[in-house]
DRENDREN-540561 format. One record per residue: residue in one letter; x, y, z of N, C-alpha, C in turn. Coordinates in steps of 0.001 Angstrom, whole numbers, padded with zeros to 6 digits, always signed. Example, Ala and Ser with C-alpha at 12.3 -4.5 7.8 and 13.67 -1.06 7.14 Angstrom:
BEGIN
a+013190-005690+007800+012300-004500+007800+013200-003300+007800
s+012850-002250+007080+013670-001060+007140+012900+000030+007870
This chain:
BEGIN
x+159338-040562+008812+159599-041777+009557+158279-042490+009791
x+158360-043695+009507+157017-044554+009467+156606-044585+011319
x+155303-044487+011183+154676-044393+012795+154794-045982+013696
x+154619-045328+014854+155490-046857+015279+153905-048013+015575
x+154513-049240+014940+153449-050119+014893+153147-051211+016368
x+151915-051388+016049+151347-052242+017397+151724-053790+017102
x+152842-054226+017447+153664-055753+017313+152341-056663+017526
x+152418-057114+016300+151093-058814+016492+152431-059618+017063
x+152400-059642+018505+153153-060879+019540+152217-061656+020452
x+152012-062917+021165+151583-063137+022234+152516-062510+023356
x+151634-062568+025037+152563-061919+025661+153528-063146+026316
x+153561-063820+025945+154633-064694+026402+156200-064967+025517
x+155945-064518+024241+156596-064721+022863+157734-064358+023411
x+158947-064794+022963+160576-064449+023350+160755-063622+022264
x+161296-062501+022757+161996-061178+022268+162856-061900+021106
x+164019-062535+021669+164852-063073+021062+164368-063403+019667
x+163633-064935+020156+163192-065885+019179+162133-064671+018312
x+161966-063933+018413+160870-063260+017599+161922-062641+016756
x+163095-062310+016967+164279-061387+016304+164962-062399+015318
x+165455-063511+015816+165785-064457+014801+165222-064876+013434
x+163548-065158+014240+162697-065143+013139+162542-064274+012039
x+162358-062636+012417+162318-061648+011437+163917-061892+010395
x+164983-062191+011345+166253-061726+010058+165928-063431+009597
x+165300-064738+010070+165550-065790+008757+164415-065234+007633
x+163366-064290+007933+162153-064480+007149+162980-062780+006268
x+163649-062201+006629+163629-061446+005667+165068-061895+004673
x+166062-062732+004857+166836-063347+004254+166643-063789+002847
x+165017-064894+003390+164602-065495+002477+163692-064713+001369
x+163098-063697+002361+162610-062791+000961+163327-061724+000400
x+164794-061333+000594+165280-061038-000161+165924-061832-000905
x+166447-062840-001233+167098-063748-001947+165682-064571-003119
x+164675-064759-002546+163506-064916-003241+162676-064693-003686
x+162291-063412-003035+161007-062456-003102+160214-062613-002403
x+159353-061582-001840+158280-061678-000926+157045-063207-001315
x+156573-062688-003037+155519-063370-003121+155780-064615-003017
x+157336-065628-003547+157263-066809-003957+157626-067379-002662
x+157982-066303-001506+158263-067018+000027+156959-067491+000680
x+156870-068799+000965+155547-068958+002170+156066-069432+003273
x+154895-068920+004025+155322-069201+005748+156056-070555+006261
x+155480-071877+005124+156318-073261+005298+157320-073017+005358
x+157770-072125+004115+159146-072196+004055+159913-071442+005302
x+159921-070610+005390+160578-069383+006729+160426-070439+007717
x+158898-071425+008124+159074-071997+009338+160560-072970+009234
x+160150-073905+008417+161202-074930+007918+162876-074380+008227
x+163680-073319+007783+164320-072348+007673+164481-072287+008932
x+163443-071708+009820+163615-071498+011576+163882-072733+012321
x+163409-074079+011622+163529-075362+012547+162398-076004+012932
x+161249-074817+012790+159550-075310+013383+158963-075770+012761
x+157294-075906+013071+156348-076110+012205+155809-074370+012093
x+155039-075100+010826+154364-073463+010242+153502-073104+010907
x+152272-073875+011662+151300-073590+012557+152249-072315+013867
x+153709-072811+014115+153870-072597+015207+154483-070833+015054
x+154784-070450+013838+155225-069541+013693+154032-068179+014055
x+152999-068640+013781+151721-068075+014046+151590-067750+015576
x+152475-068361+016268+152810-067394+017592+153131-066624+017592
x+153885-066298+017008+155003-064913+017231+154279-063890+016204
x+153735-064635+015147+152822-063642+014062+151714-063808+013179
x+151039-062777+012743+149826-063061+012535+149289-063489+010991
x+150921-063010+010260+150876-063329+009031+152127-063434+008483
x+152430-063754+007579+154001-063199+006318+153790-061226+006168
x+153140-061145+006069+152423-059533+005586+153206-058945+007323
x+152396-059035+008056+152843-058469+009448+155089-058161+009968
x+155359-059734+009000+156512-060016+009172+157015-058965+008277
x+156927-058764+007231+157625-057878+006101+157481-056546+006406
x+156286-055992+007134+156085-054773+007299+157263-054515+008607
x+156828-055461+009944+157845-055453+010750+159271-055261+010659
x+159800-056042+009632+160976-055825+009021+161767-054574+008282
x+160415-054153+007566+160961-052804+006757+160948-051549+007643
x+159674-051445+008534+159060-050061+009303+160787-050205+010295
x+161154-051250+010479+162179-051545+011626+163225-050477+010874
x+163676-051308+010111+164921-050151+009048+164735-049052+008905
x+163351-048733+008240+163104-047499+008528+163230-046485+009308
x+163114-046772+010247+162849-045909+011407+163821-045732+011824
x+164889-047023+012107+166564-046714+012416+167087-045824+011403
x+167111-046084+010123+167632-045418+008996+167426-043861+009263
x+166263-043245+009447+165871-041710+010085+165934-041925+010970
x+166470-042271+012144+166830-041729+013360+168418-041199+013347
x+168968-041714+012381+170319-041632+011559+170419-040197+011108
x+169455-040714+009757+169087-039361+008644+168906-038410+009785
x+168196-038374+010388+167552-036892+010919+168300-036099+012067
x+169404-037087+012579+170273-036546+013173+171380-035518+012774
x+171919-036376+011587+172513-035575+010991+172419-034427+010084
x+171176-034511+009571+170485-033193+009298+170094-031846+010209
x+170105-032807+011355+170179-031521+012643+171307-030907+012978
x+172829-031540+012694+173903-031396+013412+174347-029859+012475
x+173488-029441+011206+174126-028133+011172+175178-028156+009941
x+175357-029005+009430+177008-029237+008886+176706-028470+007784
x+178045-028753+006805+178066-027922+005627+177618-029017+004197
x+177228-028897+003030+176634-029452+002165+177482-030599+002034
x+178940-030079+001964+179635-031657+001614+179547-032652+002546
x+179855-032027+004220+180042-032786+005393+178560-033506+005468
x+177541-032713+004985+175642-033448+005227+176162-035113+004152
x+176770-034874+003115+176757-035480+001782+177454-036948+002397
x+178619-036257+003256+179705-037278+003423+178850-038541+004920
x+178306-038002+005423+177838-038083+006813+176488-038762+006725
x+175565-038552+005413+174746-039431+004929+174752-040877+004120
x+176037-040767+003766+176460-041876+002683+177114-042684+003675
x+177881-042233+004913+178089-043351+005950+176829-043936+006712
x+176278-042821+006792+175111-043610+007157+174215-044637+006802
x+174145-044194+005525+173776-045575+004662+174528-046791+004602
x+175673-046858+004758+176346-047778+004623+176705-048499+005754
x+175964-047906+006698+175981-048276+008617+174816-048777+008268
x+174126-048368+007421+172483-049038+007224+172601-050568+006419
x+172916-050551+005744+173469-051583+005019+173707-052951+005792
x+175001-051934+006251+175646-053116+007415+174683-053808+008618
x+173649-053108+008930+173067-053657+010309+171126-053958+009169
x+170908-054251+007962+169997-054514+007655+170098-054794+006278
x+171071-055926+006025+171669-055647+004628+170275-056267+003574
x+169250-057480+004462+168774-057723+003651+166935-056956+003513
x+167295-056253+004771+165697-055197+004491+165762-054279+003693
x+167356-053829+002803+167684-053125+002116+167361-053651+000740
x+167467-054900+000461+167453-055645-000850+165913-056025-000723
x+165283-055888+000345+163694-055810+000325+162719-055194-000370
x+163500-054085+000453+163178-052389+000023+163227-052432-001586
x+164529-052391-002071+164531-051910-003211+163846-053232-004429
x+163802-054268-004003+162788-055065-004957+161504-055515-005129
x+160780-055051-003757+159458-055274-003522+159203-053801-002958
x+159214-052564-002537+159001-051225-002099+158028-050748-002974
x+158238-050857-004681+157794-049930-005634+155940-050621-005766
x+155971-052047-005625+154195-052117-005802+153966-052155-003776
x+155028-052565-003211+154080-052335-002056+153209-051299-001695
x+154449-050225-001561+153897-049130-001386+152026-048427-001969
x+151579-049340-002898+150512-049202-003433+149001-049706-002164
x+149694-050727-001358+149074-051087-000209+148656-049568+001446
x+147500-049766+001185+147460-049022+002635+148972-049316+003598
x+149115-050669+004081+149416-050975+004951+150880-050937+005017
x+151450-050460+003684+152594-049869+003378+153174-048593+003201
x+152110-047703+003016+152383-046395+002666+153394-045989+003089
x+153337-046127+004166+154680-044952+005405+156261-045418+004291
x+155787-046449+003362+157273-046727+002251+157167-045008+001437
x+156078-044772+000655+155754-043416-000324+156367-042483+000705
x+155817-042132+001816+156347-040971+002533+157700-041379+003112
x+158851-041914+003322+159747-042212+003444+160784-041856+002121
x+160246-042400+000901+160860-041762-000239+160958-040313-000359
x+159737-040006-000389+159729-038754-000483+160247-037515+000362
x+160636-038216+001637+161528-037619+002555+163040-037638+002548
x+163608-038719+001806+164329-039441+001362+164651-038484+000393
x+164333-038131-000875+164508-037454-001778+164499-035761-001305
x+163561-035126-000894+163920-033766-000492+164852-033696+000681
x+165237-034501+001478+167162-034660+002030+168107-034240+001337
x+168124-035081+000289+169289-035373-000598+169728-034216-001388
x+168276-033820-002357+168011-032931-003159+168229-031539-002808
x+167925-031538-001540+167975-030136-000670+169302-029886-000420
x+170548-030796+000094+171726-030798+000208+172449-030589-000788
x+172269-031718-002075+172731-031192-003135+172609-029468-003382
x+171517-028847-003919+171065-027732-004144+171844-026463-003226
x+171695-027230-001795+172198-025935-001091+174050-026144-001359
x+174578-027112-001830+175979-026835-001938+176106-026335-003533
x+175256-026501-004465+175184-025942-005584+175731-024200-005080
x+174137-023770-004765+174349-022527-004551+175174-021835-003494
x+176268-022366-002633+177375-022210-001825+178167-022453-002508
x+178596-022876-003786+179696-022844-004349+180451-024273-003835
x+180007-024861-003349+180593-026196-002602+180684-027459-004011
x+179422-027851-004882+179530-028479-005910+179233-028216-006773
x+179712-028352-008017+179963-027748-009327+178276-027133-010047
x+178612-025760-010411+177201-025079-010870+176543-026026-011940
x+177091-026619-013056+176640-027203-014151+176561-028841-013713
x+176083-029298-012677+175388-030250-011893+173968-030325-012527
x+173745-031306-012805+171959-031744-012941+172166-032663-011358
x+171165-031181-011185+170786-031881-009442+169883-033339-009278
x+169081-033672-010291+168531-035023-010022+168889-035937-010650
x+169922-035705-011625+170283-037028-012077+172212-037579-011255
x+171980-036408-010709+173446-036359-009222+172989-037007-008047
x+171371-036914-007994+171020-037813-006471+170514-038871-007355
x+170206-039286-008175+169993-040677-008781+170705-041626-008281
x+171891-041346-009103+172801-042177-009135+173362-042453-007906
x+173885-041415-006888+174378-041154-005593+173308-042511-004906
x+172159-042170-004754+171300-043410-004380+171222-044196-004708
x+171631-044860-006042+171281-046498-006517+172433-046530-006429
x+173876-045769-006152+175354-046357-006352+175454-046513-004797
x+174909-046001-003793+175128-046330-002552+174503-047477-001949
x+172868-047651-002561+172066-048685-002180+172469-050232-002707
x+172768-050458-003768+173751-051206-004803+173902-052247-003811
x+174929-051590-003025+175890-052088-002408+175095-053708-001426
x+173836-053487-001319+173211-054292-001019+173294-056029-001198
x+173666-055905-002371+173513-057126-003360+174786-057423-003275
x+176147-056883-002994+177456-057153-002964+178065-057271-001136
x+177754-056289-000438+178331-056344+000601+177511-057300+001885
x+178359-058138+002532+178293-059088+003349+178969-058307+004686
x+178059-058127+006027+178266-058165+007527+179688-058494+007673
x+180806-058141+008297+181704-058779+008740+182849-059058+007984
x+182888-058667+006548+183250-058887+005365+185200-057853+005823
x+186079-058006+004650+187640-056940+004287+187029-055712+005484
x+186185-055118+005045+185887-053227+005447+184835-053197+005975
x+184883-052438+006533+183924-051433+007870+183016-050994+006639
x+181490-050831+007283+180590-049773+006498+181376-048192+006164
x+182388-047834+007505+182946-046827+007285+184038-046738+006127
x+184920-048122+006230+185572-047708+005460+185460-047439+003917
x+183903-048405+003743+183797-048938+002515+183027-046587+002013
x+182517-046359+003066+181939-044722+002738+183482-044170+002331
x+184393-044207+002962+185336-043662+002874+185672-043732+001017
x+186044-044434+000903+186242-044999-000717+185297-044283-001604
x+184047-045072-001198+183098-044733-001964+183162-042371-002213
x+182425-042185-001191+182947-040681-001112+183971-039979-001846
x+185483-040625-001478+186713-040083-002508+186552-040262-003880
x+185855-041380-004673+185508-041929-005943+184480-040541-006125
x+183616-040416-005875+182387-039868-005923+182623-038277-005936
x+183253-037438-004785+183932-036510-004740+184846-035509-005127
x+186207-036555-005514+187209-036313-005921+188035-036994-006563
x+187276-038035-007372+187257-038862-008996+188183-039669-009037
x+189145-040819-009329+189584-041863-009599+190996-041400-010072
x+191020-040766-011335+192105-040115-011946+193274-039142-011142
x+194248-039524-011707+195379-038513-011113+195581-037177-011179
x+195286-035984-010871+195278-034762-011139+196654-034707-011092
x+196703-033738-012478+197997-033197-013496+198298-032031-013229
């Protein structure tokens, strides 16, 4: 879990208005990309001038990190709960993939952040806590898989990493398709997803 950061705010800055700001500025850089977004634009977007956004922050850079470390940190407070609760490989399996999809739902576009600007950020000091997040991210998954391997829970002739591959880009996906408020619940949409994933599409004969 990324360490918790020292907010570039003045002390007068509205909570609020500082919250609005982060979901118009990460909207726009997921739909655009980090690099081709500038601060004109996000101000413009908010209603202000660009000088004025420089209240609430100290850069675009400050904003994006703010944005992601935010998800982050909710996302494992999630993850790590349920890794504590004890369960069994499928119930960890089933109980993580809602979670993600509770993640989704409450950060749909720090998710589409993540996965299109994450891979050179992470090359930045000021990003790292992205590298160790993966990598925590991956021995979760991997570890769950594995331990229901060897419990007899999912099938022995499993390739354990190309089973959390997919499991992760078919859950994260969902990014680019699912809309807040939308037919289904994050839950229901796990629900589906899980039975597809689980216990396969086809009619057993």
């Amino acid at each position: 879990m990324p360490a918790a950061k020292k907010k570039t705010t003045t002390a007068n800055a509205s909570p609020e208005r500082r919250r609005e700001l982060l979901n118009t500025a990460a909207e726009i850089f997921a739909a655009h990309g980090y690099n081709a977004t500038t601060v004109r634009r996000i101000a413009d977007e908010a209603g202000m001038l660009a000088g004025s956004l420089y209240y609430h922050f100290d850069s675009k850079e400050s904003m994006l990190d703010e944005i992601l470390s935010s998800f982050l940190t909710e996302l494992w407070d999630g993850y790590d709960a349920v890794l504590a609760a004890g369960l069994g490989p499928r119930e960890t399996i089933e109980a993580l993939v809602t979670e993600s999809f509770r993640e989704i739902d409450r950060h749909r576009a720090a998710v589409a952040i993540y996965q299109k600007e994450s891979r050179h950020l992470a090359a930045q000091p000021r990003f790292g806590y992205l590298t160790d997040s993966q990598r925590k991210f991956e021995k979760a998954w991997l570890g769950t898989l594995e331990r229901g391997v060897a419990d007899g829970v999912f099938r022995a002739d499993l390739d354990i990493r190309l089973t959390y591959r997919f499991v992760r880009d078919t859950v994260w996906v969902a990014a680019s398709w699912y809309r807040p408020g939308g037919q289904h619940s994050p839950e229901e949409i796990a629900r589906q997803y899980l039975s597809m994933v689980l216990d396969g599409i086809a009619v057993r004969v």
